[in-house]
Biopython code that builds the backbone (N, CA, C, O; Angstrom):
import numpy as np
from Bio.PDB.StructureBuilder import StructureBuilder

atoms = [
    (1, "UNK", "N", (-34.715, -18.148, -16.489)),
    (1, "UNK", "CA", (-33.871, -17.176, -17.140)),
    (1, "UNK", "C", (-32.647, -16.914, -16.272)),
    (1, "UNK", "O", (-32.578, -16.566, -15.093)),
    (2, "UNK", "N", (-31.556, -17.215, -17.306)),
    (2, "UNK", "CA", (-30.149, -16.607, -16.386)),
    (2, "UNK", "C", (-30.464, -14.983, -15.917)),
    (2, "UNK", "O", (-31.101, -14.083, -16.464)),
    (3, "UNK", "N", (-29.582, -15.076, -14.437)),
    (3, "UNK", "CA", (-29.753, -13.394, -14.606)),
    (3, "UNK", "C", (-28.313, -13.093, -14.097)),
    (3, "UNK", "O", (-28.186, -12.087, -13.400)),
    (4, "UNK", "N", (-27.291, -13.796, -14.344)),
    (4, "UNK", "CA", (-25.803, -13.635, -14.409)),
    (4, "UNK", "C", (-25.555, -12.602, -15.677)),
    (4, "UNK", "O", (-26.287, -12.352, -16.634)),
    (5, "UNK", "N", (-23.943, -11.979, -15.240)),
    (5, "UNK", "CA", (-23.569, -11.021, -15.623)),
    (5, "UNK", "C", (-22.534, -11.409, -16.581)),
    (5, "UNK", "O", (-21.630, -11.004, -15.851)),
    (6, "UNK", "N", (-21.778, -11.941, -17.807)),
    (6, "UNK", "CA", (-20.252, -12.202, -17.804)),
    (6, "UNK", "C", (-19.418, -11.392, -18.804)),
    (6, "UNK", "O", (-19.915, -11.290, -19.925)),
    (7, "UNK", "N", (-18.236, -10.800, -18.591)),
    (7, "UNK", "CA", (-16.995, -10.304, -19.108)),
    (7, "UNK", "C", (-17.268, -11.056, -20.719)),
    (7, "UNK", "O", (-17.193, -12.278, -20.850)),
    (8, "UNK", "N", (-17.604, -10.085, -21.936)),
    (8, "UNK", "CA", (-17.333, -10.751, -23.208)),
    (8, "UNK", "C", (-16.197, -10.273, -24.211)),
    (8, "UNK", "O", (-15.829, -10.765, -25.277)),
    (9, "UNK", "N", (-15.537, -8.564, -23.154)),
    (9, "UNK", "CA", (-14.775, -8.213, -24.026)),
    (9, "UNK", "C", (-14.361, -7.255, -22.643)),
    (9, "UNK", "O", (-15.033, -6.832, -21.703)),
    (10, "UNK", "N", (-12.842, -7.133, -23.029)),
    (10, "UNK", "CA", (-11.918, -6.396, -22.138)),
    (10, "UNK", "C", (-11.403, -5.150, -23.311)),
    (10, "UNK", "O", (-11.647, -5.299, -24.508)),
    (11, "UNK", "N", (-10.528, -3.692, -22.675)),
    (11, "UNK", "CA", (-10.383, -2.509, -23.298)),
    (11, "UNK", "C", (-9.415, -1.763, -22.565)),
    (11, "UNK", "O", (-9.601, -1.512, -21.374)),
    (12, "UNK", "N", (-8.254, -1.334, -23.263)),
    (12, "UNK", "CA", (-7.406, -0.813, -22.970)),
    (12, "UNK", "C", (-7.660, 0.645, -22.913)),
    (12, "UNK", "O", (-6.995, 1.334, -22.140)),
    (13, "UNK", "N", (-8.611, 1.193, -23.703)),
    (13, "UNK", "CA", (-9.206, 2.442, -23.752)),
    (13, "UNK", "C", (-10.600, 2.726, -23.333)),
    (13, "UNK", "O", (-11.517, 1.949, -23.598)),
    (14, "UNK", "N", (-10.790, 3.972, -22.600)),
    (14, "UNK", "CA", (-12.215, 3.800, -22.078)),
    (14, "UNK", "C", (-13.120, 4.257, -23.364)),
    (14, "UNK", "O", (-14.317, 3.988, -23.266)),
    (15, "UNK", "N", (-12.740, 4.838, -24.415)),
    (15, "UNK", "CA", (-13.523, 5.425, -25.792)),
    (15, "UNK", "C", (-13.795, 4.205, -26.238)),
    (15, "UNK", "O", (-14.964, 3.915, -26.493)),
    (16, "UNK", "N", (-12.615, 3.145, -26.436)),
    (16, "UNK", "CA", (-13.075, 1.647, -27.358)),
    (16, "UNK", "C", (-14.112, 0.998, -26.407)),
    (16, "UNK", "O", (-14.847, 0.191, -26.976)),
    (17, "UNK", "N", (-14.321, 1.163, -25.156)),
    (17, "UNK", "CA", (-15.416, 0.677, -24.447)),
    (17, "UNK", "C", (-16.797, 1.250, -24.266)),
    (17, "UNK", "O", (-17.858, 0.633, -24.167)),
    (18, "UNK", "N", (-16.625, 2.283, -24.245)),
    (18, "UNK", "CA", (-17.994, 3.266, -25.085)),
    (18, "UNK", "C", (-18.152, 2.982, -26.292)),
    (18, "UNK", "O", (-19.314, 2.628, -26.492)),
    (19, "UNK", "N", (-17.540, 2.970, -27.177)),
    (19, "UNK", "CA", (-18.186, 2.674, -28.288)),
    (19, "UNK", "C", (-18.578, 1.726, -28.683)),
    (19, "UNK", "O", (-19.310, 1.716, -29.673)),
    (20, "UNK", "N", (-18.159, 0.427, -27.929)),
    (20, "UNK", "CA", (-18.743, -1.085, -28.349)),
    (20, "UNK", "C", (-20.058, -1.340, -27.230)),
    (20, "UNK", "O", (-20.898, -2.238, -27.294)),
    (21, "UNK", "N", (-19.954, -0.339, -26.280)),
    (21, "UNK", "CA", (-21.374, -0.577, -25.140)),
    (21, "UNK", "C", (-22.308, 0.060, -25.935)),
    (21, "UNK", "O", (-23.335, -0.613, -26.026)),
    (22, "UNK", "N", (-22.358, 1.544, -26.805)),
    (22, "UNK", "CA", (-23.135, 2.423, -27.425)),
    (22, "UNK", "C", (-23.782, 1.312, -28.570)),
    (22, "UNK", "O", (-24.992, 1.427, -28.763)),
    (23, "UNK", "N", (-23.101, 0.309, -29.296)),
    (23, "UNK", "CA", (-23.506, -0.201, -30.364)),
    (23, "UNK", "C", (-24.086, -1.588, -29.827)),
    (23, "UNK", "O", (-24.889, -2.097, -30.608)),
    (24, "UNK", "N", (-23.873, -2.220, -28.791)),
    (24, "UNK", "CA", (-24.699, -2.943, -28.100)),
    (24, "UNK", "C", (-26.283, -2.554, -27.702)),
    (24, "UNK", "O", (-27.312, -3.082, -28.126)),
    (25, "UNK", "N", (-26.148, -1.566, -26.843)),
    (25, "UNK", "CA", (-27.395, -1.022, -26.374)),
    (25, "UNK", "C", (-28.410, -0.344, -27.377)),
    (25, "UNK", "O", (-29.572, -0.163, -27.013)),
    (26, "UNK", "N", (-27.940, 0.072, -28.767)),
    (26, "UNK", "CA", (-28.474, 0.469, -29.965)),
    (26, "UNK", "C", (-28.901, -1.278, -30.302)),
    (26, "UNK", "O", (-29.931, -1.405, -30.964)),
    (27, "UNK", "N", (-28.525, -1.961, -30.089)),
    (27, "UNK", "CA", (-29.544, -3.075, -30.148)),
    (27, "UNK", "C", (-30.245, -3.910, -29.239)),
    (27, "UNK", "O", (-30.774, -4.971, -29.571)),
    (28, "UNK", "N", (-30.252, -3.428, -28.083)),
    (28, "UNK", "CA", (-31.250, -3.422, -26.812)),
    (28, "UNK", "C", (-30.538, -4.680, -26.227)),
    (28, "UNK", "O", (-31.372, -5.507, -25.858)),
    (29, "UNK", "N", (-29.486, -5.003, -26.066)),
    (29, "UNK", "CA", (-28.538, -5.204, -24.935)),
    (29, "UNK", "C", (-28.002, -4.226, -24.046)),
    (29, "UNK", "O", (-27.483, -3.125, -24.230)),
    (30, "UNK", "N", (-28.342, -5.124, -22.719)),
    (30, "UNK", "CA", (-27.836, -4.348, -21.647)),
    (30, "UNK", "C", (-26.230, -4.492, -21.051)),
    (30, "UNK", "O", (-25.598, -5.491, -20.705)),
    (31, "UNK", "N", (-25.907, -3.220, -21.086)),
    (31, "UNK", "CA", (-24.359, -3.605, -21.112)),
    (31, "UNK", "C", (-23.847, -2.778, -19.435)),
    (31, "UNK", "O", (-24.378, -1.760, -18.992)),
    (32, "UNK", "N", (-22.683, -3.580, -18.741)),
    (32, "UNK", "CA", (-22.151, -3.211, -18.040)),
    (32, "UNK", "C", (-20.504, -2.667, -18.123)),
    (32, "UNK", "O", (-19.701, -3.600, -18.090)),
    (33, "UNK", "N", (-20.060, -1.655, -18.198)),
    (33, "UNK", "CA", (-18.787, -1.507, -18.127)),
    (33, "UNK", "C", (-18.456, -1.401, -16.707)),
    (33, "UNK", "O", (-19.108, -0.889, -15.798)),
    (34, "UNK", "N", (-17.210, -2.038, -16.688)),
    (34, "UNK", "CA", (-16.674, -2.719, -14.867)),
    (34, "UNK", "C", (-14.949, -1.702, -15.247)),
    (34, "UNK", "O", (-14.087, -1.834, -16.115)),
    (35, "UNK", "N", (-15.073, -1.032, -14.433)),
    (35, "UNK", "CA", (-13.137, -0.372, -13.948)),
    (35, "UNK", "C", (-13.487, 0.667, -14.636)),
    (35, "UNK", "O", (-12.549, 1.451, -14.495)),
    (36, "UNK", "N", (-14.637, 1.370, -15.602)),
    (36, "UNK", "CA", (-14.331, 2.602, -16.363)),
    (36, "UNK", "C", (-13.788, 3.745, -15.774)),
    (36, "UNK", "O", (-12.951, 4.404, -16.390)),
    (37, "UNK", "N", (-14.292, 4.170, -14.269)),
    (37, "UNK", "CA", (-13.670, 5.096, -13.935)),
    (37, "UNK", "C", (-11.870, 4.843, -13.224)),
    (37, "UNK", "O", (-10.962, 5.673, -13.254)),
    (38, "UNK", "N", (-11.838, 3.772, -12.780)),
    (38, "UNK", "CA", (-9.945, 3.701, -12.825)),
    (38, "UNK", "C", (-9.294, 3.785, -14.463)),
    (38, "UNK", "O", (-8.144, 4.104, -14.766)),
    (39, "UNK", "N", (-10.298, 3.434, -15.290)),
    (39, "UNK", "CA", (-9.206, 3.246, -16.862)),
    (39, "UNK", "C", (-9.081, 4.681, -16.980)),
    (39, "UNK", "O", (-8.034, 5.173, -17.401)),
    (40, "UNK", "N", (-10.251, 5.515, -16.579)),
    (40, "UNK", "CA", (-9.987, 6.648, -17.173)),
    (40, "UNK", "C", (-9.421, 7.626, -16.893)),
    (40, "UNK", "O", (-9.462, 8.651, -17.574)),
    (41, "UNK", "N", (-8.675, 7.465, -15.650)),
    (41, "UNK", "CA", (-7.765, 7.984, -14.613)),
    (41, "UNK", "C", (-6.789, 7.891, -14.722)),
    (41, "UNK", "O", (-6.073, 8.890, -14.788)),
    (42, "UNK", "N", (-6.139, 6.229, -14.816)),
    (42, "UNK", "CA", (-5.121, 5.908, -15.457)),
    (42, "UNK", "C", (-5.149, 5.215, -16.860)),
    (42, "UNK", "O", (-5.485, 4.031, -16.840)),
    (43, "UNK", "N", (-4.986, 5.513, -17.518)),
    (43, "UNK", "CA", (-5.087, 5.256, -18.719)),
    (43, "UNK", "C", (-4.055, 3.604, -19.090)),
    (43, "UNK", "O", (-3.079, 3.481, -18.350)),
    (44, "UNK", "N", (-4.193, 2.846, -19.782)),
    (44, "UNK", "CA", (-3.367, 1.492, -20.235)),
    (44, "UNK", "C", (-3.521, 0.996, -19.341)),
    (44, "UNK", "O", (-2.380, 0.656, -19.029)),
    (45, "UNK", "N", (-4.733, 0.360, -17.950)),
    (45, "UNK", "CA", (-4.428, -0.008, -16.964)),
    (45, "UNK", "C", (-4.685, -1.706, -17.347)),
    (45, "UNK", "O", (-4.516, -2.627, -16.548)),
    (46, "UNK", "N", (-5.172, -1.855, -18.898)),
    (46, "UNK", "CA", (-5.706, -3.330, -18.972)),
    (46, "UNK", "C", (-4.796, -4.594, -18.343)),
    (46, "UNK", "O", (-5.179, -5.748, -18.150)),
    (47, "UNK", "N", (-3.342, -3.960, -18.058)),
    (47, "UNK", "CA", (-2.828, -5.581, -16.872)),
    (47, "UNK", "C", (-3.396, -5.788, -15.676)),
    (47, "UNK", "O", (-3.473, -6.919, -15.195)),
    (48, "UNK", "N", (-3.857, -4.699, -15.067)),
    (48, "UNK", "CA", (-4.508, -4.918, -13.696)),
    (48, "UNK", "C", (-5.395, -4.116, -13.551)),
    (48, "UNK", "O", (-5.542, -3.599, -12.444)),
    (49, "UNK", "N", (-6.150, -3.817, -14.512)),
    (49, "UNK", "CA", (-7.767, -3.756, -14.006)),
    (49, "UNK", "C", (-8.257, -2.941, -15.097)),
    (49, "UNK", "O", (-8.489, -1.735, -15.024)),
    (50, "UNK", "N", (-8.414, -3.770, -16.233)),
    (50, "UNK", "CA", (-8.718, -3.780, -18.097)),
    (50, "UNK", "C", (-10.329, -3.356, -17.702)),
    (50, "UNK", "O", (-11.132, -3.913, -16.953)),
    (51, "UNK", "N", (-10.428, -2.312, -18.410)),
    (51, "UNK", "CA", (-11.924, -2.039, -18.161)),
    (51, "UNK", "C", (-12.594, -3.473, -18.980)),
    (51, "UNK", "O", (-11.949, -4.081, -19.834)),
    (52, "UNK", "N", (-13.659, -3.775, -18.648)),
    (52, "UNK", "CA", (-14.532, -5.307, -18.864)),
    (52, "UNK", "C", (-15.800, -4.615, -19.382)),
    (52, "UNK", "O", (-16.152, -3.501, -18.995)),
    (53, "UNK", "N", (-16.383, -5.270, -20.180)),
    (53, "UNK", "CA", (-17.876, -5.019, -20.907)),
    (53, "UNK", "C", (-18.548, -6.517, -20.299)),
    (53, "UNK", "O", (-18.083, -7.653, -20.397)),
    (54, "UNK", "N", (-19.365, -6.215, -19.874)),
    (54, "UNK", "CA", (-20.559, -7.355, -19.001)),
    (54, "UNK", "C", (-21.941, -7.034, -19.882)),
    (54, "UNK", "O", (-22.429, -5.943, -20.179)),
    (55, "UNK", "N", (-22.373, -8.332, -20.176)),
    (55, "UNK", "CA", (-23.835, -8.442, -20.699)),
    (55, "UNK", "C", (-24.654, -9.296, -20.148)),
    (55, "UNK", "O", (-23.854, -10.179, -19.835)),
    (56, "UNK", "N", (-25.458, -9.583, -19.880)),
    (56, "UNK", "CA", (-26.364, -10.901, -19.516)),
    (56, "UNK", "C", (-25.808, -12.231, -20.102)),
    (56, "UNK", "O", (-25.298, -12.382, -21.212)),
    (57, "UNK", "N", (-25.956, -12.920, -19.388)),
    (57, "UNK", "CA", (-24.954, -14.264, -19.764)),
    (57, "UNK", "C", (-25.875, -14.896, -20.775)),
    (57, "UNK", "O", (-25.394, -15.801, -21.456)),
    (58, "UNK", "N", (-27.573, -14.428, -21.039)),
    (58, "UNK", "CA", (-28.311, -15.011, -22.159)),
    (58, "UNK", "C", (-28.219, -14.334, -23.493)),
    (58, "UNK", "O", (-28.594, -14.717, -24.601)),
    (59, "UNK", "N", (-27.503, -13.008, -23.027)),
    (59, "UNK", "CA", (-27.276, -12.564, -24.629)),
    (59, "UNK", "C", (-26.118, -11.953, -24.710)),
    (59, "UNK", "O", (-25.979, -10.767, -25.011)),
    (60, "UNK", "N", (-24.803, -13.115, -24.318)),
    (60, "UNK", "CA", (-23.886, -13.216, -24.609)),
    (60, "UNK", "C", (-23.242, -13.389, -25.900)),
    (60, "UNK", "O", (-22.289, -12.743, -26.336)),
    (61, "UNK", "N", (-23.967, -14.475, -26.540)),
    (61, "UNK", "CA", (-23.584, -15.073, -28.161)),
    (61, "UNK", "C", (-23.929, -13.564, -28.832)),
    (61, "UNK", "O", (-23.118, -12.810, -29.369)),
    (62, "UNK", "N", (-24.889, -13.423, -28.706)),
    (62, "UNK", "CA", (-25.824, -12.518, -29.221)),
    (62, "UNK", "C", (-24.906, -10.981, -29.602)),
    (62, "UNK", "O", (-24.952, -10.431, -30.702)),
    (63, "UNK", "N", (-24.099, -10.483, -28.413)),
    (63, "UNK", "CA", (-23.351, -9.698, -27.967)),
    (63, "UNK", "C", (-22.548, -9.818, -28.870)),
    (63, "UNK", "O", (-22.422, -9.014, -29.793)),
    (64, "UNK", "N", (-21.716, -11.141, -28.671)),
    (64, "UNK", "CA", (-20.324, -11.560, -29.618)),
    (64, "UNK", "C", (-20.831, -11.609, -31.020)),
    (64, "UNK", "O", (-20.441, -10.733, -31.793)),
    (65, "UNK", "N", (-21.239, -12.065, -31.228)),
    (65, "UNK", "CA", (-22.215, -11.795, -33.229)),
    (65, "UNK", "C", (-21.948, -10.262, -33.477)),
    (65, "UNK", "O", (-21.231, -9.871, -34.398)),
    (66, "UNK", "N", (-22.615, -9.377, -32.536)),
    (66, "UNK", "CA", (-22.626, -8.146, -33.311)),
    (66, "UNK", "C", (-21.304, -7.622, -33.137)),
    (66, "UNK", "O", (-21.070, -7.007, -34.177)),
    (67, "UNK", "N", (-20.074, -7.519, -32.184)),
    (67, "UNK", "CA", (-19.045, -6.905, -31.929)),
    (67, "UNK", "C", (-17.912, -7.884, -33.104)),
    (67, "UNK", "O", (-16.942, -7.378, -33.669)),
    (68, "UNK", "N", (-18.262, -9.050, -33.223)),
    (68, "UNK", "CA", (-17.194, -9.752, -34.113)),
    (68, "UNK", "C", (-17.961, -9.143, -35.916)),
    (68, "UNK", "O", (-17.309, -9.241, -36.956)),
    (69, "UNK", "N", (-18.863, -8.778, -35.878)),
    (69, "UNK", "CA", (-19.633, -8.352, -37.248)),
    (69, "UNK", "C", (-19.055, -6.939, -37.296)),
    (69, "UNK", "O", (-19.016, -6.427, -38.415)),
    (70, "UNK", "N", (-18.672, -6.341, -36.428)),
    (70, "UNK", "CA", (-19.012, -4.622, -36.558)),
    (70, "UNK", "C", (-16.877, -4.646, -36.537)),
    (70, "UNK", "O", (-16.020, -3.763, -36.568)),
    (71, "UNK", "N", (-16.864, -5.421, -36.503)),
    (71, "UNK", "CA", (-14.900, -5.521, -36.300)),
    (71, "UNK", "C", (-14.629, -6.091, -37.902)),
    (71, "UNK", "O", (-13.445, -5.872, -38.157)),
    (72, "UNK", "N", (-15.272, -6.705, -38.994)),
    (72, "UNK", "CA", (-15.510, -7.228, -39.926)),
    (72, "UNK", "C", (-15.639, -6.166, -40.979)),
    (72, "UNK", "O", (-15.907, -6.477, -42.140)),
]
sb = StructureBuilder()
sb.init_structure("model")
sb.init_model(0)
sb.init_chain("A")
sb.init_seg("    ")
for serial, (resi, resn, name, xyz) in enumerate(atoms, 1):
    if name == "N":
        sb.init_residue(resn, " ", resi, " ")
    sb.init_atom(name, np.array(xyz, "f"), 0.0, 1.0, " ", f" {name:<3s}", serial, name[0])
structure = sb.get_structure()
């Protein structure tokens, strides 16, 4: 089993990154948000240091299915 971490979606807002981690983990993916507390400090920081959503690199696809479904 992989137990790597990888970037499947970047966020200019720290709310749009809560809310796509909240609807992940409502389906028992484990989610990492990376920079939340600099985004939320400075706000628009996505040129140099875009808050990142991290999942397990095995339920990556998995991840992308539901965030490209729930954008649909």
């Amino acid at each position: 089993m992989d137990n790597s971490w990888i970037t499947i979606a970047t966020f200019s807002s720290v709310e749009d990154g809560y809310i796509v981690k909240g609807m992940l983990e409502a389906h028992d993916i484990p989610v990492v948000l990376n920079n939340a507390t600099i985004s939320s400090v400075y706000p628009m920081t996505d040129t140099w240091a875009p808050l990142e959503l991290l999942v397990p690199a095995d339920r990556a696809d998995e991840a992308r299915s539901l965030i490209n479904s729930d954008n649909n």
